[in-house]
Every structure is written in structure tokens, then in C-alpha cells.
C-alpha positions, 0 to 999 in steps of 0.5 A, spaced: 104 749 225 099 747 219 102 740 217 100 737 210 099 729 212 101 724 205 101 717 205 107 717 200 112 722 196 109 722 191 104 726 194 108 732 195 108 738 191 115 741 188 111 748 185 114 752 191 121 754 193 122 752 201 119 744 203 119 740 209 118 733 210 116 729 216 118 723 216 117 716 222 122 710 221 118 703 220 122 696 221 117 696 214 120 701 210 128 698 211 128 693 206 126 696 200 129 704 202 137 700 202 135 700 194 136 708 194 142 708 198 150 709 195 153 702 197 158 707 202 151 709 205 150 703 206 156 700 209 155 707 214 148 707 216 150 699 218 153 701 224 147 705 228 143 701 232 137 705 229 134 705 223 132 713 222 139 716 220 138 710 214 131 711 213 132 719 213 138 719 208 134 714 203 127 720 203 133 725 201 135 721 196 127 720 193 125 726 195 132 729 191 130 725 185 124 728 184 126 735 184 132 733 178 129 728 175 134 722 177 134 716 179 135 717 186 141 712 187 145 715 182 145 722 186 152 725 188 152 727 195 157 729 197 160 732 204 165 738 206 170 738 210 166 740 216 161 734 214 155 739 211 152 735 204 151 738 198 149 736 191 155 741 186 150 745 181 144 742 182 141 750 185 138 746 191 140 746 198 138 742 203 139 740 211 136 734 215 135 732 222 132 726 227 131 724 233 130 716 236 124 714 231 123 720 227 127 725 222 126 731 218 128 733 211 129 741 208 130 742 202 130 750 199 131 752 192 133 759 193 139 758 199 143 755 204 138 752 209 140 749 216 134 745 221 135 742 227 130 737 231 130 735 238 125 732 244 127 733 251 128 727 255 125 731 261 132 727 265 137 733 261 141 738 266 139 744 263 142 749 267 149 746 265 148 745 258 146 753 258 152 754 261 156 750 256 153 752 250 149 759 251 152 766 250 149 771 256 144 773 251 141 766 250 142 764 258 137 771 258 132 768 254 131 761 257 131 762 264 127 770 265 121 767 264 117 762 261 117 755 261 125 754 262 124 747 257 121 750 252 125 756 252 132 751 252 130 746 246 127 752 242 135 757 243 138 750 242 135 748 236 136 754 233 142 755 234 144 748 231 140 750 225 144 757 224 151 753 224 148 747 219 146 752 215 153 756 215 156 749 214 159 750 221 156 744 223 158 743 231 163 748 234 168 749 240 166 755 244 158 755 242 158 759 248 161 766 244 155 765 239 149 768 239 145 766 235 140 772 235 146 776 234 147 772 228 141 771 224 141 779 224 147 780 222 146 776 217 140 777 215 137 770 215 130 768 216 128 763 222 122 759 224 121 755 230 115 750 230 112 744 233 113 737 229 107 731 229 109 728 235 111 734 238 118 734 237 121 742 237 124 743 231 128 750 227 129 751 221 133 757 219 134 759 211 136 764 206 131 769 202 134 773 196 131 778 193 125 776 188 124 770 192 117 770 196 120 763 201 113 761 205 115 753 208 111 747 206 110 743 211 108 736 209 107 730 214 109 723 211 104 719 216 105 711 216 109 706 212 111 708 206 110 706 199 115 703 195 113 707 188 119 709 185 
């Protein structure tokens, strides 16, 4: 996976219509970030003891703002009833994700999108989170051959990214899904890659006709600049 490394936002191309953003949380970005956020964000993201989810909200409202010109805060994100957010009639769609200290951002401008993030601990029981979560299909693909971690964080990132790109978000029963089904049936394009400090990551995305969809992926590195 080829990363773009950038200093700032602004050095983010938007010509293109499918972007990733790469972003690690600072104690050096929090104060100024808070700006950009709605006061209801505000009083949300107090709540976690990290200071990702607060930083990977604030990168969405800036790199949000750049593709509709607007100021970042006065940006409307709004949520479903199954808790996908989304801006009304903006021809934009977007997803993120974060682990502990880092966070991804997706953004497509041709169609639904869902991306999904982890990094194993090494202490998960692997064989009962399959049972819990994988189809007999999935349950296949992880254990028969290769590295049985590997196989398990890409399968399960993937399968989140499909149901964040559907709206359904986490689901009852994630055993009665098979995501490999799923992404033939209807016809979604996926890609499973590799994040700067090797998080496994999946992104699973529309394509419509006419459009040529070819991921940029950039890797914001370092504090970021408060140039907005």
C-alpha cells in the first residue's frame, strides 16, 4: 500500500473521487481541534478517556469543509437511526474508524463507503470470537491456511466495513452474514491493506458507472497545523 505522507490537511489533494486520511492523535492537536467541533460533539467526546474519537471527528469536520468550502463547524452532520453519519445532499459519503491512538477518515464522492480499523492485541481468543461472529464460509477462510491472526483481523474488518457501508452498523447474529456473499451480491468493491503502524484496515465502497474509483491514500504524520 502506497501511502502519501503530509504534513497538514491542506496538502491533500480533493481532484479524485475516493480518499483516505491517516491520522495519529496528539495531546498537541486537542486544544485547538475543539474549534471545529459542534458543542453537542463537544460535550460527547468529554466523555471518553481518549482523545482519538475527539481528534478523528474534528479531521472529518476539516476535511469536510474543503470539499464543500464551509466553515468546518457549521457543518451538519447528522446521524441514522441505526447511528451512520451523513451530510443531507452534499453528493458526499463518508465513513471513519480509530483504534487507541489512531483513526481513519474515508470519504467518496460517487457512493456509500464503509472502512473499518484494528490492531490485535495478540491476548483475543480468536477461536471464539469466529464462532460468535463468522459464517462457516469466514470460519474456512480463517483457520484453513495462513496466519490465523492475520486471516481473522482482515475477515473481520471487512465485515464491519460492509455493514457501515449499508448503514447497518453492528448486528445480532453476525454469524448469518457472509460478508464474501454480501460484497458479490451486491456488487461492492473492497480493498483490505496495511495502515502506517500496521493496523489492519478495510474499506468496502461503491463504484457507479462512468466513475474510474482509485483510493488515494494519505498519511497525515505528525502534529498538525492549525491553518484553517
Amino acid at each position: 500500500m502506497n501511502w502519501l505522507t503530509v504534513k497538514d490537511l491542506k496538502s491533500i489533494t480533493t481532484t479524485g473521487n475516493l480518499f483516505l486520511v491517516y491520522g495519529r492523535s496528539h495531546p498537541g492537536n486537542s486544544e485547538w481541534l475543539t474549534n471545529y467541533l459542534a458543542e453537542s460533539e463537544k460535550h460527547k467526546y468529554k466523555k471518553y478517556r481518549s482523545t482519538t474519537p475527539f481528534e478523528c471527528r474534528a479531521v472529518l469536520r476539516l476535511l469536510l469543509s474543503r470539499f464543500l468550502n464551509a466553515p468546518p463547524e457549521t457543518i451538519r452532520i447528522q446521524e441514522t437511526k441505526q447511528g451512520k453519519p451523513y451530510i443531507e445532499h452534499k453528493g458526499l459519503f463518508f465513513n471513519v474508524s480509530h483504534c487507541e491512538s489512531s483513526y481513519l477518515v474515508a470519504i467518496s464522492k460517487v457512493g456509500r463507503i464503509g472502512c473499518d480499523m484494528e490492531r490485535l492485541s495478540g491476548n483475543e481468543d480468536i477461536v471464539s470470537l469466529a464462532d460468535y461472529a463468522f459464517s462457516p464460509d469466514e470460519k474456512h477462510a480463517c483457520f484453513d491456511t495462513g496466519d490465523i491472526a492475520v486471516n481473522f483481523t482482515k475477515i473481520w474488518t471487512l465485515k464491519e466495513a460492509l455493514l457501515k457501508a449499508s448503514g447497518t452498523g453492528l448486528m445480532n447474529n453476525l454469524s448469518h452474514l457472509n460478508v464474501f456473499e454480501k460484497l458479490q451480491q451486491y456488487r461492492l468493491n473492497f480493498n483490505t491493506f496495511s495502515c502506517p503502524d500496521n493496523e489492519t484496515a478495510s474499506l468496502v465502497y461503491r463504484e457507479l458507472p462512468g466513475f474510474t474509483v482509485e483510493p488515494r491514500y494519505f498519511n497525515l504524520d505528525g502534529v498538525l497545523k492549525n491553518e484553517i
